[in-house]
GUTI-21952 format. One record per residue: residue in three letters; x, y, z of N, C-alpha, C in turn. Coordinates in pm, whole numbers, plus 50000, padded with zeros to 5 digits. Layout:
% GUTI-21952
ALAXYZXYZXYZ ...
END
This chain:
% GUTI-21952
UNK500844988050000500005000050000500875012450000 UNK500545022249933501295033949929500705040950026 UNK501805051050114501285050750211501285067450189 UNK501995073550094501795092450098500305089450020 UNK499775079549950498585079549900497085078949979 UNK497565066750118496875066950221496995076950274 UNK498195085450326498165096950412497325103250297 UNK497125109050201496645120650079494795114950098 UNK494295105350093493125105650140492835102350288 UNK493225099250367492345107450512493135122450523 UNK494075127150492493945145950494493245147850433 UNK492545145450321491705148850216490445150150314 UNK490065137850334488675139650400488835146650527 UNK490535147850601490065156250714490485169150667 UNK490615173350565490555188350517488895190250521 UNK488345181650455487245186450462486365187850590 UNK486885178650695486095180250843487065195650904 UNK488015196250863488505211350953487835222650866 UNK487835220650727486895233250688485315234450729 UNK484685225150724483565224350784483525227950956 UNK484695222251007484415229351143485115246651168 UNK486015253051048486215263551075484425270451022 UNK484165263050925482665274550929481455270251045 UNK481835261151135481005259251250481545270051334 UNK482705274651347483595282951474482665294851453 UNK482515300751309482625309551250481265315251248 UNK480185304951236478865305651282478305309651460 UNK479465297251503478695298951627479615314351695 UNK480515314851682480885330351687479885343851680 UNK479645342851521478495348551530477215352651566 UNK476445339751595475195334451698475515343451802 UNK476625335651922476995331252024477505339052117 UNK478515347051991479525355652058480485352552151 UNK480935355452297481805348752328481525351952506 UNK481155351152581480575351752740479955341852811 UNK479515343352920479485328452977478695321252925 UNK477755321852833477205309952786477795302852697 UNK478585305452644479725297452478480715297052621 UNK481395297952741482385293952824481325282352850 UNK480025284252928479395268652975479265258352870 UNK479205262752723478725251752652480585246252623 UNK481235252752619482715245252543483225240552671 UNK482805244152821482965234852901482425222452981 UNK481415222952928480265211052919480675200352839 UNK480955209052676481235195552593482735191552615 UNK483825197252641485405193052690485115182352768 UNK483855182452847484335165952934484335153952827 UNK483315152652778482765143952675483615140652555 UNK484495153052510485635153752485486645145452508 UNK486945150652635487885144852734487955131252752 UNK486935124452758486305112252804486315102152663 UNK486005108452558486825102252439487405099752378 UNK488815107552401490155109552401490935096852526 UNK490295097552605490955083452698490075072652648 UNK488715070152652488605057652602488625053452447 UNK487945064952383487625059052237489255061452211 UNK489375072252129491035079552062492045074352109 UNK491835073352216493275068752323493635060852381 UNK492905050852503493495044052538492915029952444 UNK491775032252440491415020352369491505015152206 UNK491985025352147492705030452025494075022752017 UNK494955029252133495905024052063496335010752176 UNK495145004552206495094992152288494624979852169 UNK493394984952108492584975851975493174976951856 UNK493904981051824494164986651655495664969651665 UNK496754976051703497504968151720497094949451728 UNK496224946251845495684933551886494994932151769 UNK493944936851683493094932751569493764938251459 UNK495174943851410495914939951297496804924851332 UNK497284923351434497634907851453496404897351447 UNK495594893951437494524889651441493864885351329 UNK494284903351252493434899151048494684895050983 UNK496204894751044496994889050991497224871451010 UNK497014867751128497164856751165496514842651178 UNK495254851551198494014844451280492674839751186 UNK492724853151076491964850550962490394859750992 UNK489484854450890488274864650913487204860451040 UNK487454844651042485874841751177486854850851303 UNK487904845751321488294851151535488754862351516 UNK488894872051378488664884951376486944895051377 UNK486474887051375484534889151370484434890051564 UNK484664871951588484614875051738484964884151806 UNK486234884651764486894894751858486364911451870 UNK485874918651749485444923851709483914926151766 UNK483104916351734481874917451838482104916851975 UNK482994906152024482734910452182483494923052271 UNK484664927952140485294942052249483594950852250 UNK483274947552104482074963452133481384956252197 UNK480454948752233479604944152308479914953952486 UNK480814947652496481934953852603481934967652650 UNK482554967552548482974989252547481574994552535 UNK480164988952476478964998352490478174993552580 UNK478564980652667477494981152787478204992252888 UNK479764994052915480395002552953480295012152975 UNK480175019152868479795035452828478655038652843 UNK477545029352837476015034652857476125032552994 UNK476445025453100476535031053255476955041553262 UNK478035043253197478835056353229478005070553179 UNK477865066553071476325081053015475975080153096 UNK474835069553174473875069753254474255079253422 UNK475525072853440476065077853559476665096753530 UNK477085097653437477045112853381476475118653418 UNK475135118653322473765125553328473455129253472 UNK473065114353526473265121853718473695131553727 UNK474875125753774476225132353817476105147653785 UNK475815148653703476265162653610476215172653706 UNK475565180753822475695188753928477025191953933 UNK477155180753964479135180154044479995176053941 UNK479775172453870480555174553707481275190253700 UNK479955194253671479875211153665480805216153720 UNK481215212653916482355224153981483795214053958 UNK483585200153914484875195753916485225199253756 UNK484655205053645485005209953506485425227353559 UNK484735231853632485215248653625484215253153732 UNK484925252153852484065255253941484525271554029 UNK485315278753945484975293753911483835300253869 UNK483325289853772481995295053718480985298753847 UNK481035292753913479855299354062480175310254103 UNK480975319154086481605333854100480615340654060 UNK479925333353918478895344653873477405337853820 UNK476525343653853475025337153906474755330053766 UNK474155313353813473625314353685474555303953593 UNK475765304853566476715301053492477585286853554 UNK477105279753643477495269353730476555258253667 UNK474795265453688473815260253675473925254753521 UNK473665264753436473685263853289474925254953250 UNK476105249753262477215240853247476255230453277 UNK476015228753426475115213053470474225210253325 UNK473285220653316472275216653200472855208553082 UNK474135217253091474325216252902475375202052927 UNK475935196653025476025187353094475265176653026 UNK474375177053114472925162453054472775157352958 UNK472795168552879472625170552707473705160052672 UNK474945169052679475925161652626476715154852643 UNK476545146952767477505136752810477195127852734 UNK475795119652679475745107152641476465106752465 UNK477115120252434477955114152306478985108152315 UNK479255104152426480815096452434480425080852448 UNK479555077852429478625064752389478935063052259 UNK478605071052161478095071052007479595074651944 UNK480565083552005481455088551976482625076152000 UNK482225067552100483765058852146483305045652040 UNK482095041152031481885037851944482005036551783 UNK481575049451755482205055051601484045051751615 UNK484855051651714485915051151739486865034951711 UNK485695031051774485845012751767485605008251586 UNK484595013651521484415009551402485245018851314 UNK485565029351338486895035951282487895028251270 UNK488715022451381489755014651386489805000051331 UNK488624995851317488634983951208489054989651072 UNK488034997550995488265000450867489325000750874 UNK490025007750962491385015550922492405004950854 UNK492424991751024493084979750966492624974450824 UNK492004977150764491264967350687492034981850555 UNK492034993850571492915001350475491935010750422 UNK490385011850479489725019250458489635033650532 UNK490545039150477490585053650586489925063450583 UNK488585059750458488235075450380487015076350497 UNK486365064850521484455072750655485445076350776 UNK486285071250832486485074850970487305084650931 UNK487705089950864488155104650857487345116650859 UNK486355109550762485265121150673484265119950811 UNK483695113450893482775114450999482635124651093 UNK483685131151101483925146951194482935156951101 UNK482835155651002482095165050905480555166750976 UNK480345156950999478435150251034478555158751133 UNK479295159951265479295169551364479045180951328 UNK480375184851257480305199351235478855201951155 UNK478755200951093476775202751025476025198151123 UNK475875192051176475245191251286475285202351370 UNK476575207751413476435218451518476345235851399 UNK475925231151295476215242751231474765242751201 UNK474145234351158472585237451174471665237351303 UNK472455231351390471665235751537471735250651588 UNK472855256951551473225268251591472135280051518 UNK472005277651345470845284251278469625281551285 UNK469245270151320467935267451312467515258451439 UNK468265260051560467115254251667467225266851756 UNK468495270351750468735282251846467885289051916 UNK466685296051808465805301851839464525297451924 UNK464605283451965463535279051956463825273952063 UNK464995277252192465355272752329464995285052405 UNK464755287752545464585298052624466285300152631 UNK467115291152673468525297352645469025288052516 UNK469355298152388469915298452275470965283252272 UNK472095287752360473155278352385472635262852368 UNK471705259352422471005247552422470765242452279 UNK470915246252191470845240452065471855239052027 UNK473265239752080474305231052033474405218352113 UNK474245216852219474215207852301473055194652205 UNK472085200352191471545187152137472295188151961 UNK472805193351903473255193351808474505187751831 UNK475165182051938476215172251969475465159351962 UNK474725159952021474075140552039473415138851914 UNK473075146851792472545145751683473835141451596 UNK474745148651600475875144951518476455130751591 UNK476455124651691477155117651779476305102251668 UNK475085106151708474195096451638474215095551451 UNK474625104951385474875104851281476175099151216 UNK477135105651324478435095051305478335081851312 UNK477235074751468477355061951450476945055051302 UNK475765058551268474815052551165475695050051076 UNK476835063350991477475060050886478295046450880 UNK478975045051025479645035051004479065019550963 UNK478035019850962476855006651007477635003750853 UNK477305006850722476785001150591478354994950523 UNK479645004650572481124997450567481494987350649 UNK480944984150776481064972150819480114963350794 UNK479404965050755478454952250709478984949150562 UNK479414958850436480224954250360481584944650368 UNK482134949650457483044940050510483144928750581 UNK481884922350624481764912450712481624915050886 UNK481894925750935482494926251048481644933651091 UNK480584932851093479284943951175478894935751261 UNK479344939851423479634935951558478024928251568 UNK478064913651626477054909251652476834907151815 UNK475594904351846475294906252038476054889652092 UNK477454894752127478714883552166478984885852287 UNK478334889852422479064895452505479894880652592 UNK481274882352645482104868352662483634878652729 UNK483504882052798485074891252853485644887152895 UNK485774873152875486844864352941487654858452832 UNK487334864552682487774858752572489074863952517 UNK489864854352539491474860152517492144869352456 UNK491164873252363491534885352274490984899552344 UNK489954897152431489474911352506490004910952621 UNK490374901652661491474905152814492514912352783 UNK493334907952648494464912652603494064927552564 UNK493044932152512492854940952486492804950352616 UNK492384943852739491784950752874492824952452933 UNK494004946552944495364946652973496344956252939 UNK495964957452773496354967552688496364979752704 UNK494734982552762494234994152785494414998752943 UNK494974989853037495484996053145496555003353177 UNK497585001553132498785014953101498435025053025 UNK497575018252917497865032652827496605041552855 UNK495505035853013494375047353008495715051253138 UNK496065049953188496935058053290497585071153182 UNK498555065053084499205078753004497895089552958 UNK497355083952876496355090352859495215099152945 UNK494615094053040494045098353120495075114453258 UNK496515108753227497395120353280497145132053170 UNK497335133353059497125144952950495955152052942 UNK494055142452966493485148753013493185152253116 UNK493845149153245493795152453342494285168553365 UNK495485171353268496315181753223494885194453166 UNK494035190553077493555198152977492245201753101 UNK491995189053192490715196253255491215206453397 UNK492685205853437493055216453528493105226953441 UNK493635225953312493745242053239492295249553232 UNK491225239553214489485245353194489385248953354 UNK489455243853456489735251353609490575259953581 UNK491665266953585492065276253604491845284153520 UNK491655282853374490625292253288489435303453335 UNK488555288953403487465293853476487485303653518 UNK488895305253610489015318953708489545330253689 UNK489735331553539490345341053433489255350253424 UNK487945348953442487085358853442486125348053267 UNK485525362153257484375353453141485105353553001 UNK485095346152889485545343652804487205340352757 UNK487905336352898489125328652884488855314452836 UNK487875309352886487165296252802487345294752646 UNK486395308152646486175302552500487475309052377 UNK487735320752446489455323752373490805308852377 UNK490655305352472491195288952451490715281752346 UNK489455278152346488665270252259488755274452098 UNK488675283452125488465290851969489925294151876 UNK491505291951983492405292351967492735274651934 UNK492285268351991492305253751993491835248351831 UNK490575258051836489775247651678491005253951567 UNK491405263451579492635266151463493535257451432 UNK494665253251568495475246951629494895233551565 UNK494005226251586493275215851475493115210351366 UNK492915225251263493185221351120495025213451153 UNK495815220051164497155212451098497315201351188 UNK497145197051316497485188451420496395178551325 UNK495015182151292494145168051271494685167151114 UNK494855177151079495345174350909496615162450893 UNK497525166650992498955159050972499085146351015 UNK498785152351206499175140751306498295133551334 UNK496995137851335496235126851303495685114851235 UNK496155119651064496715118150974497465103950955 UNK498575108650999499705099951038499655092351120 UNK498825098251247498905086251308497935073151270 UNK497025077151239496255066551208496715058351079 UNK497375060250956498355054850884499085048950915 UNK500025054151047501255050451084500925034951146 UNK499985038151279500045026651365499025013251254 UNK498755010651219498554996151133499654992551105 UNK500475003151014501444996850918502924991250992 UNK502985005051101503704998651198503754984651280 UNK502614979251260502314970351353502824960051265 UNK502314960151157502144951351070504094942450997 UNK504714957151055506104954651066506764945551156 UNK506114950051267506314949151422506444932051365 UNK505024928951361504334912951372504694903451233 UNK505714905651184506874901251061508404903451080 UNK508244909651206509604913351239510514921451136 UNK510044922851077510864936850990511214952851043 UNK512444951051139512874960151223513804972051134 UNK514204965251022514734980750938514004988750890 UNK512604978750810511364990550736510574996950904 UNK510654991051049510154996651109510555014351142 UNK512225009651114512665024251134512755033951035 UNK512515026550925512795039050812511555039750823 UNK509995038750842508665041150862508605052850924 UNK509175049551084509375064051172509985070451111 UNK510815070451038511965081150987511415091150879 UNK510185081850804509565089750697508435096650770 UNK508015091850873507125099250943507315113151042 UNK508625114151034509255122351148509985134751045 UNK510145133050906510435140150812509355146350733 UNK508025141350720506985145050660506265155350781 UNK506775153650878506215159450992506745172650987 UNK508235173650981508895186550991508425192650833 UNK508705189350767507875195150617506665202050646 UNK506085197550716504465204950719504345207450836 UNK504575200750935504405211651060504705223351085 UNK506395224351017506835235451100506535247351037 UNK506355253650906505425261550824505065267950910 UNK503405253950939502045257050947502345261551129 UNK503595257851197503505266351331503855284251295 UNK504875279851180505345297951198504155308351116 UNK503105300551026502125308550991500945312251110 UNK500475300751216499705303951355500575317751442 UNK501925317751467502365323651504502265341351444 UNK502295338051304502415351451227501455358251227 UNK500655353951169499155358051092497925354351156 UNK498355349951292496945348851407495775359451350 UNK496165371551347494975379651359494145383751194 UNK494625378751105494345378650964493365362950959 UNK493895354951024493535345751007492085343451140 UNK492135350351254490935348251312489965361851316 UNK490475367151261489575382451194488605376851068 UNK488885368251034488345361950861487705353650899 UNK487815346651036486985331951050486125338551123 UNK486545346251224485345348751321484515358351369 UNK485345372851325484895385851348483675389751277 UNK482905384951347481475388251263480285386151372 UNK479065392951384478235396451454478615398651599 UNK478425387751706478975391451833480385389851869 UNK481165383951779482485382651803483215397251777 UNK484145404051889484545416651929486055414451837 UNK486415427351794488035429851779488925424451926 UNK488295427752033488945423652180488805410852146 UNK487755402552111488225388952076488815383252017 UNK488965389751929490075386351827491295385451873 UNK491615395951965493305394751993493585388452107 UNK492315388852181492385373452321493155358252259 UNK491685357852132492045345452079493775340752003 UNK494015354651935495285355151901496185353851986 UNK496345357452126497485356552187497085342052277 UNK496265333552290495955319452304496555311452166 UNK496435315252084496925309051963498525308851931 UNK498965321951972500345320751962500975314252034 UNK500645315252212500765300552311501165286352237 UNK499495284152200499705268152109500785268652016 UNK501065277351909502015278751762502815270651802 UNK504125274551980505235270751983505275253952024 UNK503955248051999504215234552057503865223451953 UNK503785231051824502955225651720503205217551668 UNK505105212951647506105203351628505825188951748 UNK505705196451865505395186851926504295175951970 UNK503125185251951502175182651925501665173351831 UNK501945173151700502305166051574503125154351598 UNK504375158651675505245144651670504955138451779 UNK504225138151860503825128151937503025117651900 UNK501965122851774501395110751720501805102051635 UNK503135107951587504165099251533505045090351611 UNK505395093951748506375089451828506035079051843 UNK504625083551912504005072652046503495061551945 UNK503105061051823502645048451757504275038051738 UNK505285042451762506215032151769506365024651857 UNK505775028952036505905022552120504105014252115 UNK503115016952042501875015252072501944999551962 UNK502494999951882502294989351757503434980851811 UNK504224979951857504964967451952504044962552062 UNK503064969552125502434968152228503054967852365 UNK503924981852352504704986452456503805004152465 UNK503004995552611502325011752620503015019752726 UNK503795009152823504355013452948505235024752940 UNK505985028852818507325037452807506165052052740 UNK505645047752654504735064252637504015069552781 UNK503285059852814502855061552966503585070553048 UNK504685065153123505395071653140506035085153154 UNK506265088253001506685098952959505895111952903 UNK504485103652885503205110752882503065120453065 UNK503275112153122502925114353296503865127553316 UNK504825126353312505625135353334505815146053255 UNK505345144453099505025154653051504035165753098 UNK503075157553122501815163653225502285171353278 UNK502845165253402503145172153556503985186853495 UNK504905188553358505555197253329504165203653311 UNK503685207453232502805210153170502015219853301 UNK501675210653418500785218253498501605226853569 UNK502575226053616503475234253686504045246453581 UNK504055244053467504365258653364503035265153394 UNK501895260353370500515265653335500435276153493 UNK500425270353635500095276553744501085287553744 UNK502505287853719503425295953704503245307553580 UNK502725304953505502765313253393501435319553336 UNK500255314253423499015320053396498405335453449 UNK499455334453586499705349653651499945363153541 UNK501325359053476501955373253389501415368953265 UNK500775358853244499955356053091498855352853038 UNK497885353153133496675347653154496205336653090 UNK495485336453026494745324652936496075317652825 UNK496915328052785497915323952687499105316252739 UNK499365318452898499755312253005499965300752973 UNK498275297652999497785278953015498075276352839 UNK498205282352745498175273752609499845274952577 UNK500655280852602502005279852613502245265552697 UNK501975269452826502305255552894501655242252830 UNK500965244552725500445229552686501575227852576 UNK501945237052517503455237252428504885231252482 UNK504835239752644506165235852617505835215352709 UNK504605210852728504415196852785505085190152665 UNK503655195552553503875184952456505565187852397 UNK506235195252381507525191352321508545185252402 UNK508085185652520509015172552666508635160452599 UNK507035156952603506565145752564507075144052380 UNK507405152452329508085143752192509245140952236 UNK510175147952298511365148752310511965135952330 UNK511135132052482511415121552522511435110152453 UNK510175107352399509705097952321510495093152218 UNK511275109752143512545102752076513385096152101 UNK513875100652250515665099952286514735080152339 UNK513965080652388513655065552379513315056852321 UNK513085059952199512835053252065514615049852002 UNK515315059252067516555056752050517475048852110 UNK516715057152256518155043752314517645030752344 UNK516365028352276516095014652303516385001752111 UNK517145014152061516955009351947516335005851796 UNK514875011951858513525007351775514075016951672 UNK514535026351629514585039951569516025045251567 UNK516045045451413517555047951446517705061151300 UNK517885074551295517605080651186518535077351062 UNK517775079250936518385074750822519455090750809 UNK520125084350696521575094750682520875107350620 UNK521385118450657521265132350570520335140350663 UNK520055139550762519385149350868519745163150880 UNK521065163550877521435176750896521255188950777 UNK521605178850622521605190950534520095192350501 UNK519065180350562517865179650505517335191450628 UNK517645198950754517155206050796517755216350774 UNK518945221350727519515233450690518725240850548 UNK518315226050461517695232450358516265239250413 UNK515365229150501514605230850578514545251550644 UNK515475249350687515565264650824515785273550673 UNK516065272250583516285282350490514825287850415 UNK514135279650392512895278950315512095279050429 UNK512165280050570511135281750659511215301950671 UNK512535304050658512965319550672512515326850526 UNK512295317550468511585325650325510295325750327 UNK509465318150380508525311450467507455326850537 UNK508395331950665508225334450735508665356250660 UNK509175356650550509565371450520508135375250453 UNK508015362150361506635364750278505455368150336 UNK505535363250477504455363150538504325378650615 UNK505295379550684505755396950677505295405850624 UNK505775407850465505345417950420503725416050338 UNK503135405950306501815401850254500795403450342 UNK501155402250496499955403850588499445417350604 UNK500445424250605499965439450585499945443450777 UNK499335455050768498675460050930497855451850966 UNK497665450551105496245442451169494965449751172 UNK495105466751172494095467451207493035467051010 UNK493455467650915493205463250803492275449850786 UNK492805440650878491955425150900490425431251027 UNK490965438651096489565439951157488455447051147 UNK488825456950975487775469050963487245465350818 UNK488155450750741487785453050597486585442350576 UNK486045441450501484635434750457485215418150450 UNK484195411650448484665398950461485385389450330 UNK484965398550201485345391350082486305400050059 UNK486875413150123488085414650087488645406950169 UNK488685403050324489835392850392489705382950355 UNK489095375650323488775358850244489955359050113 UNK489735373050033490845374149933491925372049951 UNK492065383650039493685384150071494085372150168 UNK493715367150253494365358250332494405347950219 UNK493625343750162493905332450025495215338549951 UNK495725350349941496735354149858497785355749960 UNK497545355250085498765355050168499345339050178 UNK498155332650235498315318550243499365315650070 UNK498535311149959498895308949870500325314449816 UNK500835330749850502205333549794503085329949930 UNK502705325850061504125320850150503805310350102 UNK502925301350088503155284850041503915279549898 UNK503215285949818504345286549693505455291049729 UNK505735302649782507595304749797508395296749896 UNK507365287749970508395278750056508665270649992 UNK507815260549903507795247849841508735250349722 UNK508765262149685509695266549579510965266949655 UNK511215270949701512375273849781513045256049801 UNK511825250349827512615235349877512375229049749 UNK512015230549657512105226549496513505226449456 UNK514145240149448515365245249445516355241249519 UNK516135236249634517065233549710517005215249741 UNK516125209949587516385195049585515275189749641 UNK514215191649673513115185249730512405180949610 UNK511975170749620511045162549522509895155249588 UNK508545158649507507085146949583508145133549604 UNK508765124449482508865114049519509605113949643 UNK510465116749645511505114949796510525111749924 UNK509385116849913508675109850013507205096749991 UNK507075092049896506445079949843507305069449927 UNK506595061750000506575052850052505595043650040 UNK506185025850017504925015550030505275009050174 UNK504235003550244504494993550353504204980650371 UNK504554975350166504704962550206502734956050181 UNK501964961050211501104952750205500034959150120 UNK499184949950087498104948949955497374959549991 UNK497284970249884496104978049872494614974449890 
END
């Protein structure tokens, strides 16, 4: 399988879920504006979030993917079916207690998500509400997660990419057309989460039943392949569960930033998205099959030149797309969002939250490259680990640095976590051997730092003044940022044209059947 071909369709389809969710930002901006009710709803839905990022995305992700590519390699199609029906059997009697226990719960949800919010009347309560609503998508969502990660093995990457889209329309028509029709407005994104949650599931139904593998009622957790899986998933919900543990102290101390540090995070975050879900998400979900698939053939040289192409395609496009967040913050969230209730003051909140994230963007990215080397051996214990302690960096920058920086504070400190957590991840990918870099690093980043500085002049003089992005009409900034974007991207790629870069140099196959 070619694998810049696999990477080229899921970016494809997740280009299209980040454009669809920049015109959700961009809507609900507008609607919404930015005060405690868009702080209660983006901290309502962060748990649910949160909560699918450790079980669906994360721990159980990169616990199942690995165990059921050994499985369709070894085992064949019936004890890949079993296995298959009884994890979900499993994981959704699971999660529907856990909805169930949510929903309760939700009161005290509320002060353990941001319990600043009781400072001001009203805004404690409304979180609980929007709470109820939306806890039960991490049912439908960890789910969609489980049948994601089959296709994937199976080489179908294009629905579980493209399924983020259903959300975003979802929350983009709840926002226009139920809005009106709640005593508080906000409330129509909330059910416009469990609408999309449920729309994501459905799609997946008609590709697994093409394929054989549409989970039948197997429940059996004593079956060797879901212990292994349950085993799997006990280190790596520890790493995991430390990172959101990380993201829900930053929504507490947010909280106490006063009103709309929330959603200047959030709204700095969905930017931060396009390139992290474009690349590293990307990649990672590419990466870890094929990796595995190395792993479980023992082919330890293509394992490292795999990472090696993954850790080079990374710096190619990451590092750009950090020094353009960094540059052109306010061109770029003046165009997405400055429109009806969204303020010029918001604009430059959100911008200096955004520039925070820019400096961690490498790292950020290469972690989903890293950590699939230790995840596809089925070594979760060493990311774990180094995940944990990334954390603990992470929270101790954030309490230290939220004083003289406020909100931009806490999104710096999530920068400088995640580049501990790549860091590490390298120097242990190293000294344990798995990873060893191929020759030419040095002149391949010198050419690199040259064409990032050509990169970064274009961008200079094309952006013009800021206050130009916050007074001009919307189809003149749509213009010009398309002509800013478009002449630094051509003069970088040119630049590394010239200086010997070629598409092929990065075509890679991994060995197995399209």
């Amino acid at each position: 399988m070619n694998l810049l071909k696999a990477l080229s369709a899921v970016s494809g389809m997740t280009l299209l879920s980040r454009i669809t969710g920049l015109v959700r930002t961009s809507v609900q901006a507008a609607v919404f504006g930015v005060g405690a009710h868009t702080d209660a709803f983006e901290a309502a839905f962060r748990l649910p979030n949160i909560l699918r990022r450790m079980f669906a995305e994360g721990a159980f992700s990169q616990a199942f993917v690995p165990i059921l590519a050994e499985y369709q390699a070894k085992r064949g199609t019936d004890d890949t079916r079993v296995l298959i029906s009884r994890v979900t059997m499993l994981l959704a009697s699971a999660l529907l207690f856990l909805s169930v226990l949510g929903v309760l719960a939700a009161p005290w949800l509320a002060y353990v998500l941001a319990s600043g919010f009781a400072a001001q009347e009203g805004k404690i309560e409304l979180t609980a509400q929007l709470i109820q609503v939306v806890f039960p998508y991490i049912l439908f969502v960890s789910l969609v997660s489980l049948a994601g990660g089959v296709l994937n093995v199976h080489r179908r990457f294009g629905i579980p990419a493209f399924t983020p889209v259903l959300l975003n329309l979802s929350l983009i028509g709840a926002a226009l057309l139920l809005s009106p029709l709640f005593a508080q407005p906000i409330m129509a994104l909330a059910w416009g989460v469990v609408i999309g949650g449920v729309a994501q599931l459905a799609m997946q139904i008609w590709p697994l039943y093409r394929l054989g593998l549409l989970p039948r009622a197997d429940f059996h957790w004593r079956d060797e392949g879901v212990r292994r899986v349950l085993r799997a998933m006990g280190p790596a919900m520890l790493g995991v569960s430390a990172a959101q543990i990380s993201i829900l102290i930053n929504t507490q101390l947010a909280s106490r930033l006063g009103d709309g540090a929330v959603s200047w995070i959030t709204y700095a975050d969905r930017l931060m998205e396009f390139p992290t879900a474009l690349l590293g998400v990307a990649l990672g979900t590419v990466l870890l099959p094929s990796l595995a698939r190395h792993h479980g053939l023992g082919e330890q040289r293509q394992y490292s030149q795999l990472l090696d192409w993954g850790l080079r395609f990374t710096c190619v496009l990451a590092l750009p797309a950090a020094v353009a967040l960094g540059m052109i913050g306010i061109p770029m969230i003046a165009t997405i969002n400055k429109y009806g209730a969204f303020t010029a003051f918001d604009v430059a909140q959100t911008r200096a939250a955004l520039t925070g994230y820019s400096f961690g963007l490498l790292g950020l990215i290469g972690v989903k490259v890293l950590a699939p080397g230790f995840f596809a051996r089925q070594d979760m214990k060493t990311p774990v680990k180094i995940s944990v302690f990334a954390v603990g960096v992470s929270v101790v920058a954030a309490t230290l640095l939220m004083t003289p920086l406020a909100h931009a504070g806490l999104t710096l400190a999530t920068s400088i976590g995640a580049c501990v957590n790549a860091g590490l991840l390298l120097w242990m990918l190293r000294r344990k051997g798995i990873y060893a870099p191929q020759p030419g690093w040095w002149v391949f980043s010198g050419k690199l730092a040259l064409a990032l500085a050509t990169l970064a002049l274009v961008l200079h003089f094309t952006a013009g003044d800021d206050q130009y992005w916050l007074e001009a009409g919307v189809l003149a900034k749509i213009g010009r940022l398309a002509g800013v974007i478009c002449a630094s991207a051509g003069s970088y790629f040119l630049v590394l044209w010239l200086l010997g870069f070629r598409p092929r140099d990065f075509l890679r196959s991994d060995g197995a059947p399209s």
